[in-house]
mmJSON file of the N, C-alpha and C atoms, coordinates in Angstrom:
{"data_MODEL":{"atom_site":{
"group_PDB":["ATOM","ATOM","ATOM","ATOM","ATOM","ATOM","ATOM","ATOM","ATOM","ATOM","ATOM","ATOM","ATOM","ATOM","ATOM","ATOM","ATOM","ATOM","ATOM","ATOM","ATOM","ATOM","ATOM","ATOM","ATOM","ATOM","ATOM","ATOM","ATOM","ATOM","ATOM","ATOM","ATOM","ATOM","ATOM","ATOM","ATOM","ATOM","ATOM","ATOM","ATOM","ATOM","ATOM","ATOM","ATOM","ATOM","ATOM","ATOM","ATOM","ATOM","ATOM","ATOM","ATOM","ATOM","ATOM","ATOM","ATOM","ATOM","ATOM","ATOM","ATOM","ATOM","ATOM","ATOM","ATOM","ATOM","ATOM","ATOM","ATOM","ATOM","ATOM","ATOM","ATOM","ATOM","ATOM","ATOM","ATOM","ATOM","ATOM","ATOM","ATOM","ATOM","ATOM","ATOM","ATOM","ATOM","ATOM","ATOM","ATOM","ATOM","ATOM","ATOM","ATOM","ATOM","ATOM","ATOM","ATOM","ATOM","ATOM","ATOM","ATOM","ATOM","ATOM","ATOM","ATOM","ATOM","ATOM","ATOM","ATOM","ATOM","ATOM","ATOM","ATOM","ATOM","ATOM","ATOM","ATOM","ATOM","ATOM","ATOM","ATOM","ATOM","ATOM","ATOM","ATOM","ATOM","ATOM","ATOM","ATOM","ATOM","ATOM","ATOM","ATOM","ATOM","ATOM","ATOM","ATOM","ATOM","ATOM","ATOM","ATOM","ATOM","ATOM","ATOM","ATOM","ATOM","ATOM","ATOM","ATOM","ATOM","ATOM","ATOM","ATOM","ATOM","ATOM","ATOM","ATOM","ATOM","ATOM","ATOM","ATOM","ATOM","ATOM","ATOM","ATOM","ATOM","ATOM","ATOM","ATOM","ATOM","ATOM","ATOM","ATOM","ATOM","ATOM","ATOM","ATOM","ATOM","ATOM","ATOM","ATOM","ATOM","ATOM","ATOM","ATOM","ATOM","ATOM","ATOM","ATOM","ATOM","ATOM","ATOM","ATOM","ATOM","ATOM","ATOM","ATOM","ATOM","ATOM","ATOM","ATOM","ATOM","ATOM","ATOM","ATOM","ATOM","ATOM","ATOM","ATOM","ATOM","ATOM","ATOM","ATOM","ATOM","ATOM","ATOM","ATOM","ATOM","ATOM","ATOM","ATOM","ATOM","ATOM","ATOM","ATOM"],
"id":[1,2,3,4,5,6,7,8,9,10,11,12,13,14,15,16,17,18,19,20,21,22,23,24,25,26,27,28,29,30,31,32,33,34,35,36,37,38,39,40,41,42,43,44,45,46,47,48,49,50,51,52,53,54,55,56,57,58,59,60,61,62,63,64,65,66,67,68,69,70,71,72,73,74,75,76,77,78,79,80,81,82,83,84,85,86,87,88,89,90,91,92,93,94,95,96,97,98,99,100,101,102,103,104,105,106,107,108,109,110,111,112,113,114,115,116,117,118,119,120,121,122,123,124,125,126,127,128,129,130,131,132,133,134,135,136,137,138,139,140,141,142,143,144,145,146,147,148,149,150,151,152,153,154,155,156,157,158,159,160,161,162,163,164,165,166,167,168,169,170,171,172,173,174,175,176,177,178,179,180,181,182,183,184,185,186,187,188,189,190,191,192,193,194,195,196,197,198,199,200,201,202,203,204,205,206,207,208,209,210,211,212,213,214,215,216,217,218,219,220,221,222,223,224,225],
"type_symbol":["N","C","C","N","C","C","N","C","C","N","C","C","N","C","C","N","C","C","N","C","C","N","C","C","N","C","C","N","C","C","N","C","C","N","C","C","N","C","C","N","C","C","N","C","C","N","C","C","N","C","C","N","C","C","N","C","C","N","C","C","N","C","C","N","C","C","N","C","C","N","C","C","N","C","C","N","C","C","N","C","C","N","C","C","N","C","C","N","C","C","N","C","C","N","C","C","N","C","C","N","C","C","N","C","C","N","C","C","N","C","C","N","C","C","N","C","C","N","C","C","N","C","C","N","C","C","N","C","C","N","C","C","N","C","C","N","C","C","N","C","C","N","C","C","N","C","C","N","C","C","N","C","C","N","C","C","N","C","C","N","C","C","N","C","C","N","C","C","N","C","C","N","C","C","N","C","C","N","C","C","N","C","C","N","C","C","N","C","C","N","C","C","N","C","C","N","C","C","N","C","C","N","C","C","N","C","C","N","C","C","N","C","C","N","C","C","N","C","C","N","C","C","N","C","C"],
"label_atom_id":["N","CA","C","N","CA","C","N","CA","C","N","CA","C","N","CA","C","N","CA","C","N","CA","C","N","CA","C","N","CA","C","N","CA","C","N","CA","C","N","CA","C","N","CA","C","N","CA","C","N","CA","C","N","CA","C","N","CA","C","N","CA","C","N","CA","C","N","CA","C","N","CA","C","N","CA","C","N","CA","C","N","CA","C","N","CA","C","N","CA","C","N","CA","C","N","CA","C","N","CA","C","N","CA","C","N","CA","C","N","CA","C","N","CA","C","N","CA","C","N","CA","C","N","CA","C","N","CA","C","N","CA","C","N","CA","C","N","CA","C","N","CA","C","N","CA","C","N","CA","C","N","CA","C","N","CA","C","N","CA","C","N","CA","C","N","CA","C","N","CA","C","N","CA","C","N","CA","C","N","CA","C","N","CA","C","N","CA","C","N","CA","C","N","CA","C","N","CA","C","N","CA","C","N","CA","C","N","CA","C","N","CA","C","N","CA","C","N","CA","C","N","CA","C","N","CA","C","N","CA","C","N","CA","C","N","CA","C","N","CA","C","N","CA","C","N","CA","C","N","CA","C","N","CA","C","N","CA","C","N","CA","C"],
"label_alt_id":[null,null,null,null,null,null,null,null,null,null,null,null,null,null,null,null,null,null,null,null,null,null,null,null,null,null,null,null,null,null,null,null,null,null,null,null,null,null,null,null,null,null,null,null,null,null,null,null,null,null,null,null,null,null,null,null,null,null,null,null,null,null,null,null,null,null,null,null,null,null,null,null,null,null,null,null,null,null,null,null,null,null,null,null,null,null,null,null,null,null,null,null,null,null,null,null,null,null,null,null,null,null,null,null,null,null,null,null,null,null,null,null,null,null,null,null,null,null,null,null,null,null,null,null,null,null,null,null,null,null,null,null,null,null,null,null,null,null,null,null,null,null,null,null,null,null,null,null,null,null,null,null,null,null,null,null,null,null,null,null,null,null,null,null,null,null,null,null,null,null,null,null,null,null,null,null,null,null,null,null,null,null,null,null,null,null,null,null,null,null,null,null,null,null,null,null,null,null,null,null,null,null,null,null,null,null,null,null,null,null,null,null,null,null,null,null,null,null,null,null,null,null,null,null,null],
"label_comp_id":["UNK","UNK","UNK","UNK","UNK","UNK","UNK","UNK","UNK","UNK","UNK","UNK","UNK","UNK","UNK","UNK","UNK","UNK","UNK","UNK","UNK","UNK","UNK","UNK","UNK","UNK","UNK","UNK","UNK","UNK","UNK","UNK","UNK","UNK","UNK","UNK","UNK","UNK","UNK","UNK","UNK","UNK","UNK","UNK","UNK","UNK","UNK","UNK","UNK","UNK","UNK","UNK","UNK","UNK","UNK","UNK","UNK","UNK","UNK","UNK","UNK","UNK","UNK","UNK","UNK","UNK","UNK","UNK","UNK","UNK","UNK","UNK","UNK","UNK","UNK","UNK","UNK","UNK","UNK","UNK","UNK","UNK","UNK","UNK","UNK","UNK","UNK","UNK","UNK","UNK","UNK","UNK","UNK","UNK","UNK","UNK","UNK","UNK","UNK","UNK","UNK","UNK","UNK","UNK","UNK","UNK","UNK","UNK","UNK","UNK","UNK","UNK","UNK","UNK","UNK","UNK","UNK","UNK","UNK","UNK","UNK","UNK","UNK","UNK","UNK","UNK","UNK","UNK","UNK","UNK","UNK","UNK","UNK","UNK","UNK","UNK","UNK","UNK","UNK","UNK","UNK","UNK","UNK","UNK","UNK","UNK","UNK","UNK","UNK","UNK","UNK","UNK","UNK","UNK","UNK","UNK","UNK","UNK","UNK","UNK","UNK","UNK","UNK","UNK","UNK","UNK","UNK","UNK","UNK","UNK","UNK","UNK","UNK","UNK","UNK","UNK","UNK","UNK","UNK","UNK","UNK","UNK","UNK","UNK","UNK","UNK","UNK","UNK","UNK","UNK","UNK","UNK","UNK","UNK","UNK","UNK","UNK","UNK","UNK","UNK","UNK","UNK","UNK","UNK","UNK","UNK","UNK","UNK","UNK","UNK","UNK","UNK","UNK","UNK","UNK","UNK","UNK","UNK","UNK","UNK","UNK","UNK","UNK","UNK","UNK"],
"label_asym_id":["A","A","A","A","A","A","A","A","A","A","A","A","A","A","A","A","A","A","A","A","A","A","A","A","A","A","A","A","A","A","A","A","A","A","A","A","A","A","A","A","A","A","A","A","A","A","A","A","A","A","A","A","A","A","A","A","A","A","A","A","A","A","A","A","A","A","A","A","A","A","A","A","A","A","A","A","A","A","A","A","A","A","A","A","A","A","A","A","A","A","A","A","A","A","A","A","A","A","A","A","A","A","A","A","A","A","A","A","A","A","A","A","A","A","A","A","A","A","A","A","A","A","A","A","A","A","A","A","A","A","A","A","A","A","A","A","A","A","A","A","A","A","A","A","A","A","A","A","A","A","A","A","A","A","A","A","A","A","A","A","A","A","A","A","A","A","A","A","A","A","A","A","A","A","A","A","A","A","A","A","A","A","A","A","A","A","A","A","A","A","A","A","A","A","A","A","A","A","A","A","A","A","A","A","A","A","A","A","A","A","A","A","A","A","A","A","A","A","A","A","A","A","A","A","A"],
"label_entity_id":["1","1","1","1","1","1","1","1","1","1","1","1","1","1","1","1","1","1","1","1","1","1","1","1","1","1","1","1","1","1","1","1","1","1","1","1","1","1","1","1","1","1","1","1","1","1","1","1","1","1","1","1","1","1","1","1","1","1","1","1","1","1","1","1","1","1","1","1","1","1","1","1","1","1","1","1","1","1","1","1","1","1","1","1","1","1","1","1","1","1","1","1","1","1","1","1","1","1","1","1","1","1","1","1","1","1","1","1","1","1","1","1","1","1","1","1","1","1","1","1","1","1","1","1","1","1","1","1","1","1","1","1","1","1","1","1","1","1","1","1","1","1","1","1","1","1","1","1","1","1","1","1","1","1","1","1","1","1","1","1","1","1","1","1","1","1","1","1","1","1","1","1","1","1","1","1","1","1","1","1","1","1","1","1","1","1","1","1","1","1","1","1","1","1","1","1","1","1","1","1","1","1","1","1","1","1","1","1","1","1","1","1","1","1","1","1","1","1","1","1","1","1","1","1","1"],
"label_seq_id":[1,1,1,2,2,2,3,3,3,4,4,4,5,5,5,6,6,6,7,7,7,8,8,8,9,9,9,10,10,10,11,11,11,12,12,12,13,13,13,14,14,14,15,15,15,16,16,16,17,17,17,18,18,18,19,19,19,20,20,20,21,21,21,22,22,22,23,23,23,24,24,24,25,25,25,26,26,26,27,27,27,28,28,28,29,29,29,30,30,30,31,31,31,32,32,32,33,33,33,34,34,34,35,35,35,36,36,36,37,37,37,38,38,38,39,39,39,40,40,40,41,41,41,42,42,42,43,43,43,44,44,44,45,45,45,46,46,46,47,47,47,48,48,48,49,49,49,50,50,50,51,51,51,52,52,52,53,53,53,54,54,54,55,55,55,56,56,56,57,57,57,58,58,58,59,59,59,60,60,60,61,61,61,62,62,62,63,63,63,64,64,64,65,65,65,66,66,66,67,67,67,68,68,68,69,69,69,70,70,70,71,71,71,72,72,72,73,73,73,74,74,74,75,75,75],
"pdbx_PDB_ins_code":[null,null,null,null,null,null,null,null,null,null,null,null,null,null,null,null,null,null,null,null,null,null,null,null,null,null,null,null,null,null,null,null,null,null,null,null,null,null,null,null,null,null,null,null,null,null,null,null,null,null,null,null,null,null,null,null,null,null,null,null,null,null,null,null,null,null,null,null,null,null,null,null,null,null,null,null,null,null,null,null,null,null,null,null,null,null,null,null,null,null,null,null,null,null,null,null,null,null,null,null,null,null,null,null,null,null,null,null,null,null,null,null,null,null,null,null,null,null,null,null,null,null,null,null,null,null,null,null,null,null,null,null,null,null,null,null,null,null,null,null,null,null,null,null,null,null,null,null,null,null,null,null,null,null,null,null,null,null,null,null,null,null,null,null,null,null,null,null,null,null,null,null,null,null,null,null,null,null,null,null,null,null,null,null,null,null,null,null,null,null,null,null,null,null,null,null,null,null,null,null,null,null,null,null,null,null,null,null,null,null,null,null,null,null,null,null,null,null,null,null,null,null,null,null,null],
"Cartn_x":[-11.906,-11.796,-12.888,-12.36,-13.625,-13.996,-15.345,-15.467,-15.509,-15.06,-14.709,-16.055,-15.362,-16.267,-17.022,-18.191,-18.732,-17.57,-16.846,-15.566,-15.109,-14.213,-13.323,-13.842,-15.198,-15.977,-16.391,-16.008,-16.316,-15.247,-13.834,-12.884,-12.327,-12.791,-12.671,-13.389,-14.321,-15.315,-15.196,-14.357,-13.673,-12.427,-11.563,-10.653,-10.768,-11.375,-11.929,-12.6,-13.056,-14.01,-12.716,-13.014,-11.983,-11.838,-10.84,-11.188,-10.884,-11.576,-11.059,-10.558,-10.611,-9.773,-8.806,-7.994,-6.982,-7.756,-7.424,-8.302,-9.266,-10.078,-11.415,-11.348,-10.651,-10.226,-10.013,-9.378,-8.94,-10.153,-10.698,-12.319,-13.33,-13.028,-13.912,-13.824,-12.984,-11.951,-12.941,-11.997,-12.764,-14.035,-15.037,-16.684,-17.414,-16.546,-17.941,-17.5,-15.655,-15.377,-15.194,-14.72,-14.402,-13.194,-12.084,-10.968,-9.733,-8.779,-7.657,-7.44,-6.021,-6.237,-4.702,-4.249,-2.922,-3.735,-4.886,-5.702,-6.103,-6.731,-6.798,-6.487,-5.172,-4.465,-3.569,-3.662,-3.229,-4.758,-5.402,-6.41,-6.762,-6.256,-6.139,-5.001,-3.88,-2.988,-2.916,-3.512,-3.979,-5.02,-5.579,-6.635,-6.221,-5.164,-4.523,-3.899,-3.267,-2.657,-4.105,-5.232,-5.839,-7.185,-7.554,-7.82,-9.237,-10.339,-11.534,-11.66,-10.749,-10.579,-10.19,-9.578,-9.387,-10.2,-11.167,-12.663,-13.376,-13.269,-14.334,-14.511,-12.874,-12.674,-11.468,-11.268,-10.043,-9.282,-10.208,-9.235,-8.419,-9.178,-8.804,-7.794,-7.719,-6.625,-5.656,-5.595,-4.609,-3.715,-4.495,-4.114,-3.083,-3.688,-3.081,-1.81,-1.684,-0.565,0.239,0.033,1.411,1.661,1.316,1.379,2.51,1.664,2.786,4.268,3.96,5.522,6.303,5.628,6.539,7.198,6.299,7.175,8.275,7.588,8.566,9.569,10.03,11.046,12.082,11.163,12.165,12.823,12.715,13.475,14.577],
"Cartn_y":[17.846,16.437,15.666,14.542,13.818,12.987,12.352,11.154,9.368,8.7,7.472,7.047,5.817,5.058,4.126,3.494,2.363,0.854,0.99,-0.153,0.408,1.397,1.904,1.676,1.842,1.555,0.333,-0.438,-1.799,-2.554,-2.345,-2.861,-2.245,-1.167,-0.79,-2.189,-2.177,-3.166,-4.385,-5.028,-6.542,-6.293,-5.049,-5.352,-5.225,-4.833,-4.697,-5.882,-7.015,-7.991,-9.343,-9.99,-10.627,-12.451,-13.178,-14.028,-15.939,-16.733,-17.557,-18.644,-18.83,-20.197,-19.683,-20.379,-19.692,-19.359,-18.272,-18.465,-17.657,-17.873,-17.033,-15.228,-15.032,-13.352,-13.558,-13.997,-13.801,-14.286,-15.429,-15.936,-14.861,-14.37,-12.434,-11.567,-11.487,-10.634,-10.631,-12.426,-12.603,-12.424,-13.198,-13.424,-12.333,-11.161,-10.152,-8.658,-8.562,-7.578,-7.545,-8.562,-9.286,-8.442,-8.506,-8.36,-9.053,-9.084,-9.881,-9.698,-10.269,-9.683,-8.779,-8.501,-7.803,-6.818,-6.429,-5.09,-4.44,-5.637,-5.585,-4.524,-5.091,-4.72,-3.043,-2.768,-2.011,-0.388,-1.035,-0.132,0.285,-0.514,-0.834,0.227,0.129,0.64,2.142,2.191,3.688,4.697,3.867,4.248,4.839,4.187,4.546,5.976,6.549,7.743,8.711,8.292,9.221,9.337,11.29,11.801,11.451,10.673,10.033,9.068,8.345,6.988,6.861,8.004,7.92,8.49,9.438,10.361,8.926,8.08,7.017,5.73,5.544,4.466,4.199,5.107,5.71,5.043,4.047,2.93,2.109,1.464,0.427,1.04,2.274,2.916,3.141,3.914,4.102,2.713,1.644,0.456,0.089,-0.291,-0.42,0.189,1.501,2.802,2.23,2.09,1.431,0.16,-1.072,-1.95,-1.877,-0.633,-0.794,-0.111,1.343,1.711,0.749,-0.454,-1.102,-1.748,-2.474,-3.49,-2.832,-1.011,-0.245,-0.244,-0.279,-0.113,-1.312,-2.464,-3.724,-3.987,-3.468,-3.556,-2.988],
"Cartn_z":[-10.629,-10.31,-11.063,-11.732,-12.402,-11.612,-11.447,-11.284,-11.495,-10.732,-10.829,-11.842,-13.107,-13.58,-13.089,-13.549,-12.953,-12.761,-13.942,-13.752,-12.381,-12.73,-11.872,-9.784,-10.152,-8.497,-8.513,-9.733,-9.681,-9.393,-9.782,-9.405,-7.482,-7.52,-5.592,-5.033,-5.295,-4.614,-4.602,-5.544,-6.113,-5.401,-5.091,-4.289,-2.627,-2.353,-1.003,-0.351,-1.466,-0.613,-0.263,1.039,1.416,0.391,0.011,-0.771,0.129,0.255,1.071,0.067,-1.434,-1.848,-2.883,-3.102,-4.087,-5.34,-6.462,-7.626,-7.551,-6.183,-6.103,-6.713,-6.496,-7.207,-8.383,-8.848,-10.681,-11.337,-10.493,-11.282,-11.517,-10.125,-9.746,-11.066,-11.299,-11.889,-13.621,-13.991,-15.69,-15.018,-14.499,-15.067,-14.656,-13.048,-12.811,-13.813,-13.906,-14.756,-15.847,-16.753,-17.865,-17.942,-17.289,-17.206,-17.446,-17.972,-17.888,-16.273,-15.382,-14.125,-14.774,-15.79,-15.599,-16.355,-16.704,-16.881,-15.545,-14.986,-13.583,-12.373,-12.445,-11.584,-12.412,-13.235,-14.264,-13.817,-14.213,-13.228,-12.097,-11.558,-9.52,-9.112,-9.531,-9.9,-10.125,-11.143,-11.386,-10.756,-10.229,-8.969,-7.887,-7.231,-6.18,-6.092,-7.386,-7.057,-7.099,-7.37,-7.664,-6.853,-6.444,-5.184,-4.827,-6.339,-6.275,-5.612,-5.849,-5.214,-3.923,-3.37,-1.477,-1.016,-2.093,-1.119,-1.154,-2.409,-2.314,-1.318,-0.844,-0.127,0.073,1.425,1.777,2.646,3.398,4.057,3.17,2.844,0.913,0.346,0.201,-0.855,-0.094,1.541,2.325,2.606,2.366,2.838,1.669,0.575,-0.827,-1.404,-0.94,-1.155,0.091,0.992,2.158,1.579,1.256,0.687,-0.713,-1.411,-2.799,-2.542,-1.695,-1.355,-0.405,0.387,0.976,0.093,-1.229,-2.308,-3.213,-3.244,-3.752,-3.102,-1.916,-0.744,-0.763,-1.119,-1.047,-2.243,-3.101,-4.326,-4.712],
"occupancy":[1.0,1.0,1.0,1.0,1.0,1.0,1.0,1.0,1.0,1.0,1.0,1.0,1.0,1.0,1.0,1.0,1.0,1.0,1.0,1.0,1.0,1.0,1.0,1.0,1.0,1.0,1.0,1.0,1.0,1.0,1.0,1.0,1.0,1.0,1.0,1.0,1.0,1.0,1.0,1.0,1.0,1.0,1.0,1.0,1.0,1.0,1.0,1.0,1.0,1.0,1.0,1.0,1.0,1.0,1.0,1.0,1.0,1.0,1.0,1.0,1.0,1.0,1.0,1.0,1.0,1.0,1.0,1.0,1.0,1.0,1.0,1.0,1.0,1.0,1.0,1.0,1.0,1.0,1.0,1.0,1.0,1.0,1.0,1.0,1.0,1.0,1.0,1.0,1.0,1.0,1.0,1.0,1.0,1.0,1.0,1.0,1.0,1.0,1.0,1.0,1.0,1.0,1.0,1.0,1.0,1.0,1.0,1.0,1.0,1.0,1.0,1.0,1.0,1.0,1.0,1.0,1.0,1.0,1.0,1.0,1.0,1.0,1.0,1.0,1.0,1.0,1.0,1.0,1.0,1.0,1.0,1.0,1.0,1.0,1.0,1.0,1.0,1.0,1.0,1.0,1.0,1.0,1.0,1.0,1.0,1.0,1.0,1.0,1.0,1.0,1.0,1.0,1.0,1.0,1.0,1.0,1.0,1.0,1.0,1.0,1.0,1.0,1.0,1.0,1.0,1.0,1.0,1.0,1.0,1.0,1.0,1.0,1.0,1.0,1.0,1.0,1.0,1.0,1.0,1.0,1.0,1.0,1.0,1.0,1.0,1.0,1.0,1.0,1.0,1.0,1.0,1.0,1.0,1.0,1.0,1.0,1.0,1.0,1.0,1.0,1.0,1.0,1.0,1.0,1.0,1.0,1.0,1.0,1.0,1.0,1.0,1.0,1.0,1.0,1.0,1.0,1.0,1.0,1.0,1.0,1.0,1.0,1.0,1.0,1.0],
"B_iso_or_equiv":[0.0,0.0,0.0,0.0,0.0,0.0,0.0,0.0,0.0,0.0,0.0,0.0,0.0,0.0,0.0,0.0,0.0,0.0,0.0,0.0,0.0,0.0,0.0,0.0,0.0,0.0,0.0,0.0,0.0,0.0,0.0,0.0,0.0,0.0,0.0,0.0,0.0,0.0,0.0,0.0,0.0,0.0,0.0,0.0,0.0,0.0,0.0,0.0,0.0,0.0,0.0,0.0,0.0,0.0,0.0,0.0,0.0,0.0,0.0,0.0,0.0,0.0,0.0,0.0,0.0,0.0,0.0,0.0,0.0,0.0,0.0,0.0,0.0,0.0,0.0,0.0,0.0,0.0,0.0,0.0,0.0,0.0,0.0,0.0,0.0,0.0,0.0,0.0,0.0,0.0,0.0,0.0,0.0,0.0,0.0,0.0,0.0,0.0,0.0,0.0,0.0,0.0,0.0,0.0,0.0,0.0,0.0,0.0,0.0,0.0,0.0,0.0,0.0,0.0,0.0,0.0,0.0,0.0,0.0,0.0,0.0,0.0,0.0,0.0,0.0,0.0,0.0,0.0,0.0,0.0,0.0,0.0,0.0,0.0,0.0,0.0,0.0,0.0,0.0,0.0,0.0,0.0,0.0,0.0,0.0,0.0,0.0,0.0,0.0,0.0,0.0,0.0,0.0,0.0,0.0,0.0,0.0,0.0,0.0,0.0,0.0,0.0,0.0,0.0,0.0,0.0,0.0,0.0,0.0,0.0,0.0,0.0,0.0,0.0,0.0,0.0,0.0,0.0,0.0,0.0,0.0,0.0,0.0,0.0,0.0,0.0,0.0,0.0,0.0,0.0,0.0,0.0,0.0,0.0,0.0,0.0,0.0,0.0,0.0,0.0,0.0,0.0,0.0,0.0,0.0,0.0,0.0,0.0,0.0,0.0,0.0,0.0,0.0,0.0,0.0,0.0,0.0,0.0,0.0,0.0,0.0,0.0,0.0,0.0,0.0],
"pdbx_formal_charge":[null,null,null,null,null,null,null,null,null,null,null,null,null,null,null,null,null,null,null,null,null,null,null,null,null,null,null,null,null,null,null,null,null,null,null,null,null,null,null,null,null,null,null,null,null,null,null,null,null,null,null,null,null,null,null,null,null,null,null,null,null,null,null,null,null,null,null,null,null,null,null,null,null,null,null,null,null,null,null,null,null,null,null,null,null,null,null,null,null,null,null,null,null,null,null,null,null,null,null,null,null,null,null,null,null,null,null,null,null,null,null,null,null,null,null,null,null,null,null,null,null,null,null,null,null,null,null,null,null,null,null,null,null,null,null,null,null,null,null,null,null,null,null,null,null,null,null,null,null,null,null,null,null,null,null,null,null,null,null,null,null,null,null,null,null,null,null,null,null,null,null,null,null,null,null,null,null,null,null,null,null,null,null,null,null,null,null,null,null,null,null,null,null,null,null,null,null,null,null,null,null,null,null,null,null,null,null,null,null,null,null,null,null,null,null,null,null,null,null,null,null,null,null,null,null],
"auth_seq_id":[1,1,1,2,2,2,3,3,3,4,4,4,5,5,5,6,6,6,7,7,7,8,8,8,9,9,9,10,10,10,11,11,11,12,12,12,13,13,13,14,14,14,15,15,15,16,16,16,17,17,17,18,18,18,19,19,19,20,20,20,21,21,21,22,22,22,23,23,23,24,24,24,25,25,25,26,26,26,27,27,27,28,28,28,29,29,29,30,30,30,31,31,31,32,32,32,33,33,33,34,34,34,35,35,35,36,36,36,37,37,37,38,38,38,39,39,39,40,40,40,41,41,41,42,42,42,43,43,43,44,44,44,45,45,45,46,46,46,47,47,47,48,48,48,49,49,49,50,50,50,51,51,51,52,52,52,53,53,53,54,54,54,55,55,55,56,56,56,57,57,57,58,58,58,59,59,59,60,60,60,61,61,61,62,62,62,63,63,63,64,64,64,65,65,65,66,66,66,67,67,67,68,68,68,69,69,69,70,70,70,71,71,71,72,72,72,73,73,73,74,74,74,75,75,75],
"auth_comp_id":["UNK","UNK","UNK","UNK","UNK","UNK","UNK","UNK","UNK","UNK","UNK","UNK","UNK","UNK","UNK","UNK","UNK","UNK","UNK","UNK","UNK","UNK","UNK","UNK","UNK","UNK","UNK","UNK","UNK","UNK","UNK","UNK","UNK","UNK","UNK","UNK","UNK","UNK","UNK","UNK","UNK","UNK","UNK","UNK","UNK","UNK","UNK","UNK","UNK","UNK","UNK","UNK","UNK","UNK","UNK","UNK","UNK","UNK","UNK","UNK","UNK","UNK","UNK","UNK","UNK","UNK","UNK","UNK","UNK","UNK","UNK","UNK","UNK","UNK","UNK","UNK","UNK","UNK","UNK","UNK","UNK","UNK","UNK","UNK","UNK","UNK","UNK","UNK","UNK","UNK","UNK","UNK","UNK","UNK","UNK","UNK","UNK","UNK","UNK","UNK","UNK","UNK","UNK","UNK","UNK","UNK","UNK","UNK","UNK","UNK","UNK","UNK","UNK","UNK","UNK","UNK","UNK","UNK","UNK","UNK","UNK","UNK","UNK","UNK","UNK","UNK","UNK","UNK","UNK","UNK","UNK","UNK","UNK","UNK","UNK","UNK","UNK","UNK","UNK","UNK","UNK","UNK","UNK","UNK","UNK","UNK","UNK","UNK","UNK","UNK","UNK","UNK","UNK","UNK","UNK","UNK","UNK","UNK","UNK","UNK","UNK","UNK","UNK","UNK","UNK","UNK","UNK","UNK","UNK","UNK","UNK","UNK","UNK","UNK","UNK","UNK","UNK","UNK","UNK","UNK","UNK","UNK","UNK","UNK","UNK","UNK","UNK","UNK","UNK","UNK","UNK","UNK","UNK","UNK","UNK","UNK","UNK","UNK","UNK","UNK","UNK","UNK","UNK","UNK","UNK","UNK","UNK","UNK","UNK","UNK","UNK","UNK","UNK","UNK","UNK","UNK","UNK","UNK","UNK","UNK","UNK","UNK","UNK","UNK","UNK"],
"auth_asym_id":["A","A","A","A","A","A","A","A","A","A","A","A","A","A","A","A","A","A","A","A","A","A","A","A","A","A","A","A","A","A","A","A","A","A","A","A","A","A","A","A","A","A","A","A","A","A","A","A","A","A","A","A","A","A","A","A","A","A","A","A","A","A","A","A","A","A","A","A","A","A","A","A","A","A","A","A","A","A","A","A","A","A","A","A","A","A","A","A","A","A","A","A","A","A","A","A","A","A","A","A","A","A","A","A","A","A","A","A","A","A","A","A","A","A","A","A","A","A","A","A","A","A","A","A","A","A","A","A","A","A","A","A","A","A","A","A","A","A","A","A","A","A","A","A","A","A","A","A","A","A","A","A","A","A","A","A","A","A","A","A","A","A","A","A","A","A","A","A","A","A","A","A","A","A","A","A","A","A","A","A","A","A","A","A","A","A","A","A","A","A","A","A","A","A","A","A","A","A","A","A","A","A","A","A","A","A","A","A","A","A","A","A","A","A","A","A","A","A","A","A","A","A","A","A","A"],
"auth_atom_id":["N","CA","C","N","CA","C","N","CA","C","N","CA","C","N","CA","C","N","CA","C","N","CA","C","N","CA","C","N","CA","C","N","CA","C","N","CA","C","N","CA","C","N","CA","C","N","CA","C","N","CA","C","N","CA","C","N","CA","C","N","CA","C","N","CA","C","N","CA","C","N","CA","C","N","CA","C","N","CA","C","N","CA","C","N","CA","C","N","CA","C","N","CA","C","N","CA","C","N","CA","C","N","CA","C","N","CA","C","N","CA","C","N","CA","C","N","CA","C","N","CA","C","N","CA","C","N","CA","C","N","CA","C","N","CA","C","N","CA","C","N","CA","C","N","CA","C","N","CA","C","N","CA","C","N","CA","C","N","CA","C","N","CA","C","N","CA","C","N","CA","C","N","CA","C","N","CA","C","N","CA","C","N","CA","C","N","CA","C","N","CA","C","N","CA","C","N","CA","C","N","CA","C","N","CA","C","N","CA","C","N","CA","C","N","CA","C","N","CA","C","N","CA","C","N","CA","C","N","CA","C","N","CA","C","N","CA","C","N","CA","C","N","CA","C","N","CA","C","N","CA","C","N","CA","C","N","CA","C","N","CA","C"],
"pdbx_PDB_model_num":[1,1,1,1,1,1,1,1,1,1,1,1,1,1,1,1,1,1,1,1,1,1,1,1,1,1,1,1,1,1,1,1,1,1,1,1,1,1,1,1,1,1,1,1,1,1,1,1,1,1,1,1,1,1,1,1,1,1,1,1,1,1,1,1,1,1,1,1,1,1,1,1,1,1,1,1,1,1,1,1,1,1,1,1,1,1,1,1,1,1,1,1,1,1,1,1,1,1,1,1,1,1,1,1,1,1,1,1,1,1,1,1,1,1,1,1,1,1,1,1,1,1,1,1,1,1,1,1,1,1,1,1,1,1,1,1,1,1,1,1,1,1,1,1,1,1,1,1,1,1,1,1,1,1,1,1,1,1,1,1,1,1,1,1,1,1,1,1,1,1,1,1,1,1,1,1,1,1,1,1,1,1,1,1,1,1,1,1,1,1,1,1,1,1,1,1,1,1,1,1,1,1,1,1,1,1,1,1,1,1,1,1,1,1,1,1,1,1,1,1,1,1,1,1,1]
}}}
């Protein structure tokens, strides 16, 4: 098993924090990751299937994985 990058625990941590105005995340996103957000989420994404990322923060990811198979479900 490898371990998660500093991005990779940097984007856990940008998705985990709660956001109160519209915007406030994607602003997150360019100025603290210098990310597009469709890299973003492209990494977020890829995080999820993988077994670093639920030892690392396993609520967040358990949460995220019900979330995406529900959108998988409605389609």
């Amino acid at each position: 098993m490898s371990e998660l990058t500093e991005r990779e625990l940097a984007v856990l941590a940008l998705e985990g924090r709660s956001w109160r105005t519209t915007g406030a995340k994607e602003r997150a996103i360019r100025e603290e990751l210098d990310l597009s957000a469709t890299r973003y989420y492209q990494i977020l994404n890829g995080l999820l299937d993988r077994q670093e990322a639920l030892a690392h923060a396993p609520v967040l990811v358990n949460r995220l994985r019900r979330v995406r198979d529900a959108k998988r479900t409605e389609r």
